[in-house]
N, C-alpha and C positions, 0 to 999 in steps of 0.2 A: 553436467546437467544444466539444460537449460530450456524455456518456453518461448511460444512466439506471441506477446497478447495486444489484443486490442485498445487502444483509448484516445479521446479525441481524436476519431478518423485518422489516426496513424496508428501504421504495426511496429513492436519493438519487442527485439529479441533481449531476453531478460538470465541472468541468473542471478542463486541469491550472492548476495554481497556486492550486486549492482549500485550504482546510484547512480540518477538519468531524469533528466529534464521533460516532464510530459505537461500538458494543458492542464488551466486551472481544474483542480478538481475539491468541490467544498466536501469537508470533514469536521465532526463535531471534536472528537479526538486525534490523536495523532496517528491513527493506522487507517490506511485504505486497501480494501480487497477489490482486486479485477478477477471477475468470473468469465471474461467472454476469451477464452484461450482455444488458441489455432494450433497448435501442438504443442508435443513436448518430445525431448529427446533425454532417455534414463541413461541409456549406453554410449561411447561413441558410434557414430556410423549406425544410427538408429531415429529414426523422428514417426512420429505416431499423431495422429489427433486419439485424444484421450473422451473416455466418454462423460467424466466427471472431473474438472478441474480447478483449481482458485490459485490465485498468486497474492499473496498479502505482505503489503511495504508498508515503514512508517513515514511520515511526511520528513524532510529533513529541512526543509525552509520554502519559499514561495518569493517572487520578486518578479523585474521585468526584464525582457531581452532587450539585445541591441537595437539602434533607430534602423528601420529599414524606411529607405526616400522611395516614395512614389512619385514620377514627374511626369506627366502627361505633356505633349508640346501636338500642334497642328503648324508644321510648317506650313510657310508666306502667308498665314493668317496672323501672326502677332499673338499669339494664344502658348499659354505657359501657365503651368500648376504644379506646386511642388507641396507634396502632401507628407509626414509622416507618422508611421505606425511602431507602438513597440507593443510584443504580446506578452500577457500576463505567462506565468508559469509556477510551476508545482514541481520542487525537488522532492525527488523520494529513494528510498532503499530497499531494496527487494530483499525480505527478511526470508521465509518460503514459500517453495512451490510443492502443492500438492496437487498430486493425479492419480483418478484410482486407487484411493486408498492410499500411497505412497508420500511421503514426505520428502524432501529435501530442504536443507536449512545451511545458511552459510555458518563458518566454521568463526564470526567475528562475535 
């Protein structure tokens, strides 16, 4: 069993007992629900958009990725920048998915 959902402009293919690095996402408590899902697969060799769905994780910690260098150069002008970026992130756990009525929940 598993879904395909949306967040911060990337797709991830989820099931529950997942845990998977997605963009800051703020929460007052520790569980987040994604409603914008792209399908779901109940069977193997089966995938559907469903017409009612959520997927609810809890946070499991939050931190930053690795430095990625940005270096701009204009060769034979003497011109050089070296910039770097690290992005925020949101671990979480995919506890269940529900679709049409349906549950699924991992076995942990």
């Amino acid at each position: 069993m598993y879904a395909v959902i949306r967040t911060g402009g990337k797709q991830y293919r989820v099931a529950p007992g997942d845990v998977l690095r997605i963009e800051s996402v703020p929460s007052e408590n520790q569980t987040v629900e994604f409603s914008d899902v792209l399908a779901v697969s109940g069977e193997p060799g089966s995938v559907a958009r469903p017409a009612s769905a959520k997927v609810t994780a809890e946070i499991v910690g939050e931190g930053r990725g690795d430095k990625i260098l940005v270096f701009h150069l204009k060769r034979k002008k003497q011109y050089k920048k070296l910039q770097g970026h690290r992005q925020n992130f949101t671990q979480v756990r995919i506890k269940a998915i529900e679709a049409d009525g349906v549950t699924y929940t991992s076995a942990n």
